[in-house]
N, C-alpha and C positions, 0 to 999 in steps of 0.2 A: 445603384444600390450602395448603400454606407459600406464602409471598409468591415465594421461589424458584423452585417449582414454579413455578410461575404467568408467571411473567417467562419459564422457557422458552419455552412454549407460545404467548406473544403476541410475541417477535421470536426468529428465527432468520434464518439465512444467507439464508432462502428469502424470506419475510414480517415483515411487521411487523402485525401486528391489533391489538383494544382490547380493555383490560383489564376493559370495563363489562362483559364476556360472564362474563368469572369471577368478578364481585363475589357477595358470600356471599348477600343479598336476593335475586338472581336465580337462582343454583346450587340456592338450599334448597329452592328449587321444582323441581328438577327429579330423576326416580328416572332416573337415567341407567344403563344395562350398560358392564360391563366394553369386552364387543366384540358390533360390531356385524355380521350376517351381509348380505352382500349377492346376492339372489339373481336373477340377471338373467334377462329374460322377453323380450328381443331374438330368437329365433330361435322365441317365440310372438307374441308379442304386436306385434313387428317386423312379422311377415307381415299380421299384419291391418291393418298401414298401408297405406291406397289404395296400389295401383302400386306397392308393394315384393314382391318375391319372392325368396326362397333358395333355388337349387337344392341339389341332394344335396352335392355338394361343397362347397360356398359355407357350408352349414352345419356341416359336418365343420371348413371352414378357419376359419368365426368362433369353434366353440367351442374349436375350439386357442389362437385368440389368447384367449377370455375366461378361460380355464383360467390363460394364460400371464400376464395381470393380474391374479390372484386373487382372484375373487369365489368366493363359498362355493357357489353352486348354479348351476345352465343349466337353465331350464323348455324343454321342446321340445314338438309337440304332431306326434306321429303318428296321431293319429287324422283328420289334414285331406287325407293325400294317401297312396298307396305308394309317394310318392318321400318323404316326411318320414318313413315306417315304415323305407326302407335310413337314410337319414340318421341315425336315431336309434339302430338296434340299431350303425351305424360308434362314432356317438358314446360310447354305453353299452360299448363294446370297447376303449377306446381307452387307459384305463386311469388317466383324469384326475384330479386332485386334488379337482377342484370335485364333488358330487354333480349326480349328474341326475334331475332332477324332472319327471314329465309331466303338461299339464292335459288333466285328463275330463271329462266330466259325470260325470251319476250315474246314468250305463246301465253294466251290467254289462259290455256288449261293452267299452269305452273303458275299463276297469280290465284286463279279460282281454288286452287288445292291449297296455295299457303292461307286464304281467308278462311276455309276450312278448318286447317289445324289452330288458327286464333290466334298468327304468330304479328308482331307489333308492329313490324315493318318486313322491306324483301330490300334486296339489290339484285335490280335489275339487271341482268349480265346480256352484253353486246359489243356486236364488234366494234373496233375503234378505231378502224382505218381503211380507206380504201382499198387498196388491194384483197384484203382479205377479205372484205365484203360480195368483189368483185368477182374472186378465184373458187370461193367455197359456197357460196350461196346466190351468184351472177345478180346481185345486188350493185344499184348505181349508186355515188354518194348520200346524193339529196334519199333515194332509198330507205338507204339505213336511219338515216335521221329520222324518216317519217318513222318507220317502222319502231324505232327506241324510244319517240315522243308518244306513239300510240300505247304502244305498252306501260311507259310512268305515267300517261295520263289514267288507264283504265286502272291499275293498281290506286290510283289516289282517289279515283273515281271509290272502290270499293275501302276506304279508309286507313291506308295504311300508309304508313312513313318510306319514304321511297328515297335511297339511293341509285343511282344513275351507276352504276361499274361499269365503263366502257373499257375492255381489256385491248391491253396491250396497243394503247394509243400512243407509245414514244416513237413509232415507224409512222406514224400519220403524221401530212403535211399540218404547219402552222394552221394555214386558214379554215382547212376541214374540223382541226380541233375544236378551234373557237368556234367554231358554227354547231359541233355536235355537243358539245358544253354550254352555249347559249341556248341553244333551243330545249335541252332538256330540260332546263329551269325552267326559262322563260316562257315558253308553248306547252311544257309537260308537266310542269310545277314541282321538277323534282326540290325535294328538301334538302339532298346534300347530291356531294359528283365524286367522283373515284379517279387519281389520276394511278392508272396501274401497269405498271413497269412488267410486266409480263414475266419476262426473261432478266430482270437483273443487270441491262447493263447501261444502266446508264451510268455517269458521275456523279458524286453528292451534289456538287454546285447546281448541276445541271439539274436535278431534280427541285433544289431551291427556286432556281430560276422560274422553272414552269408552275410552280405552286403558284408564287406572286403571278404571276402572266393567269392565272388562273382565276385569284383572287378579282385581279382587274375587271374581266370578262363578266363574271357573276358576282358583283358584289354581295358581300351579306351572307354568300350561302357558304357553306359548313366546307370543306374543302377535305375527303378520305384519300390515305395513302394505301396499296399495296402492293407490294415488290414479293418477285419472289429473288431465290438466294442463288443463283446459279453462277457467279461472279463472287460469291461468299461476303456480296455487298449490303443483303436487305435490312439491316440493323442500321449502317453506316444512312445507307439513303434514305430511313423512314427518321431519321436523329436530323437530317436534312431539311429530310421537307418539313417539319416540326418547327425547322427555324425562319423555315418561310410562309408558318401562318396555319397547314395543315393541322386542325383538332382531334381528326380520329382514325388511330392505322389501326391496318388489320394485322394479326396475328397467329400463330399455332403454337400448343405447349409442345416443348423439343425439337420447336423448329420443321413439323410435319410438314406432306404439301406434296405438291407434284415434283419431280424430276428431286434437286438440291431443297426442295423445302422454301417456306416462308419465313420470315422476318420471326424469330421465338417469343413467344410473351414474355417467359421470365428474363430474356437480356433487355425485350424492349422496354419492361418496366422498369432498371435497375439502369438503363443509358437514361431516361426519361427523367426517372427520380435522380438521381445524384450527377449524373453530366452535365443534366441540361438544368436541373432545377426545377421541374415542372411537375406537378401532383398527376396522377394518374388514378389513384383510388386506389391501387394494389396495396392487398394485406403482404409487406416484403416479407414477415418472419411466415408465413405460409407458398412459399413457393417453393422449398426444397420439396415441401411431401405432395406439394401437387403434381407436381412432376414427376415424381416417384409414383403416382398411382398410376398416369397417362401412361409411364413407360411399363408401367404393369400390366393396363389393360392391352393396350398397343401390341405389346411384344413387338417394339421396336427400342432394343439396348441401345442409348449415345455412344458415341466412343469415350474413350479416359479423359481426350483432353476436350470433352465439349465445356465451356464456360458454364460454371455456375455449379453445373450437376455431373460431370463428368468425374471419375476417379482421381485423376490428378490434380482436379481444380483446386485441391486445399492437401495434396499429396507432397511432403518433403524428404530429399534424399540427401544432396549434396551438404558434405561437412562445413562448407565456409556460408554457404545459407542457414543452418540450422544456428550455429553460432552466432551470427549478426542475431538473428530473432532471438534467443535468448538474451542477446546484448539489449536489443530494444523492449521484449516484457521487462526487462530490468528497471528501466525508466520508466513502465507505466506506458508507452507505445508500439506494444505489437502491431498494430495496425501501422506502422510506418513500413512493414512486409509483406502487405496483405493490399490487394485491390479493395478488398472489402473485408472485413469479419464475417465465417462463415454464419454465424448467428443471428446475422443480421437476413439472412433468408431461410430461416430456420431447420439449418442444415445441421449435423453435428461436427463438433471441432475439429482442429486440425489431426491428419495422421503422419507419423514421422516413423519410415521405413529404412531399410536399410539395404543397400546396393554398391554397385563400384564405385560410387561417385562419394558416400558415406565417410564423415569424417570423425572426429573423437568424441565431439558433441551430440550428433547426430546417434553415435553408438550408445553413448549416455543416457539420453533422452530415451530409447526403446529398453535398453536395461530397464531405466527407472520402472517404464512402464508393462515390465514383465516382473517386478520384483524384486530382480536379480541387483545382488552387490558384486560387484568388482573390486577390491581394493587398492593390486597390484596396477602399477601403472605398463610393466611389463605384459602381465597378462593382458590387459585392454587393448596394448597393439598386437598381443596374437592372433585378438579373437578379432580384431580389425582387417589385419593382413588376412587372417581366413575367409571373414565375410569378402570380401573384395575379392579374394578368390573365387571364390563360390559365384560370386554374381556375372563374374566375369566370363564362368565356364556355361552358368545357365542360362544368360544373356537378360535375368530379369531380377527383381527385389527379392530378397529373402522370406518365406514366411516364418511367421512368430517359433513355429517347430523347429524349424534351420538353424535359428541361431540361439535356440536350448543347447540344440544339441553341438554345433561348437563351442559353446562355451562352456557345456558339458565335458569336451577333448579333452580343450584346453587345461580347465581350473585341477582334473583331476590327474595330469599328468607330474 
């Protein structure tokens, strides 16, 4: 890519990022896609978070908003309830842009229900390694194979688009891989294959590695990532396996999911778009409020500091940070302080609080924005030394009230 090129990509209106991500020694390594598909597993893989549940409507009104972000597919799972079988045939009617994907096993019933609700494709979910095949179901190798061939053939047999999710095949031996990854294309006609990291722990390399070793085995065919986060790595490994050729990982909005959760859509879209360079189709200034509705319906709060959407993510306290940033809007480069501009996922701006760590600027900047003048530069570190006190004793930030009212003490003494 031209040097120009390249200069777009690492500052705009929005960010400023490092140029060491596009240098030509790290690029050569990687078989990157045009675009990436993102296919979110939030109203499956959501539900199986302890204590989350989506009624019929809930589900209907998240996949309108995930449609209205533009992710490429909606996994649903009708086969857990008769209230997710109305949910899914509303959804399947509705007439969305995104495809709808259902997960099955590989019982015939859980194919013939998803043909039922009208849904475009399934992924096929199966185990991915011997032992487990072995220990839980007294399943031989070759077994399971037949048994995951039979199942994508009869889903293709009945016209749908068929992924292959053979879960948590990074414990299965090399050659069982390649055998149950060739045979699902090759003998079952699957369309795409899932390499899914079950438990999270693999390494980014390592997950490169197997993509390509994957790509080799089935050329041509579509190659799905899914990790989950339990290693707090599934962003880091799906940003991996992306560089080795994988077109389409799975996702959940806030990171839902079993145990630690899934790879989140809105950081997977925002590593995707601006680290890597690579189109996903996500509307980016619509992810603040999508996520905002899922954690609404959900009632499942992020913590402060989850990326993107958590309280602190665009939260400023400390006096020699709030200074720099007003040193850099001065020149016209806030974003030289920002991993991103909150605007840019159409979140609202920054907020600048005040606590022990609060310094003169910092205090300034929340005066301004309470109305308050200060003149005296004596008063200013009164009402400084107090706030620092106060936050000290209550061990958190000040509210807007708190520091009316010192500086109420203060001016009027």
């Amino acid at each position: 890519m031209k040097k120009e090129d390249i200069s777009k990509k690492i500052l705009t209106e929005n960010y400023w990022l490092t140029e060491y991500n596009w240098q030509d020694k790290i690029r050569s390594q990687f078989h990157l896609p045009e675009k990436v598909q993102i296919h979110d597993c939030t109203l499956r893989e959501g539900q199986q978070t302890p204590g989350v549940v989506f009624r019929e409507d809930e589900q209907v009104r998240i996949a309108q908003a995930l449609d209205d972000l533009g992710v490429s597919r909606i996994e649903v799972i009708p086969l857990m309830s008769e209230e997710d079988v109305r949910a899914t045939k509303r959804i399947t009617s509705m007439g969305l842009n995104a495809q709808i994907f259902s997960f099955v096993s590989w019982r015939k019933e859980d194919i013939d229900l998803a043909v039922e609700c009208g849904v475009d494709g399934v992924l096929v979910d199966y185990v991915g390694n011997p032992w487990q095949g072995k220990t839980f179901w007294g399943l031989e190798p070759e077994e399971i194979i037949k048994k995951g061939v039979e199942a994508i053939t009869y889903a293709k047999d009945h016209g749908l688009y068929v992924n292959a999710l053979v879960w948590d095949d990074m414990k299965a031996p090399e050659d069982f891989l390649k055998q149950n990854y060739t045979s699902a294309v090759k003998q079952g006609g699957a369309d795409t294959v899932s390499l899914a990291d079950a438990y999270g722990f693999s390494l980014p390399p390592t997950i490169k590695d197997m993509v390509e070793k994957i790509r080799s085995w089935v050329p041509g065919t579509p190659i799905e990532l899914h990790f989950h986060n339990d290693f707090g790595l599934a962003i880091a490994l799906s940003l991996s396996g992306v560089t080795g050729g994988a077109t389409i990982v799975h996702t959940t909005m806030l990171g839902l999911g079993e145990r630690c959760g899934n790879a989140p859509t809105e950081e997977m879209a925002l590593g995707l778009e601006l680290l890597l360079g690579v189109d996903t189709g996500i509307h980016l200034d619509k992810i603040y409020e999508t996520c905002e509705l899922v954690q609404k319906i959900s009632k499942f709060p992020v913590g402060v500091r989850k990326p993107l959407i958590g309280a602190n993510a665009f939260r400023f306290c400390s006096g020699w940070i709030c200074w720099m940033m007003k040193k850099a809007e001065a020149v016209g480069r806030m974003q030289a302080m920002l991993p991103f501009k909150p605007e840019l996922i159409g979140r609202p701006g920054m907020e600048f609080v005040l606590g022990k760590s609060s310094g003169r600027t910092s205090l300034k900047l929340k005066l301004d924005e309470l109305g308050i003048s200060v003149s005296s530069e004596e008063d200013l570190k009164k009402i400084l030394d107090r706030v620092r006190s106060e936050s000290s004793i209550t061990k958190g930030i000040l509210e807007d009230s708190e520091v009316r009212r010192i500086v109420g003490k203060v001016i009027s003494k």
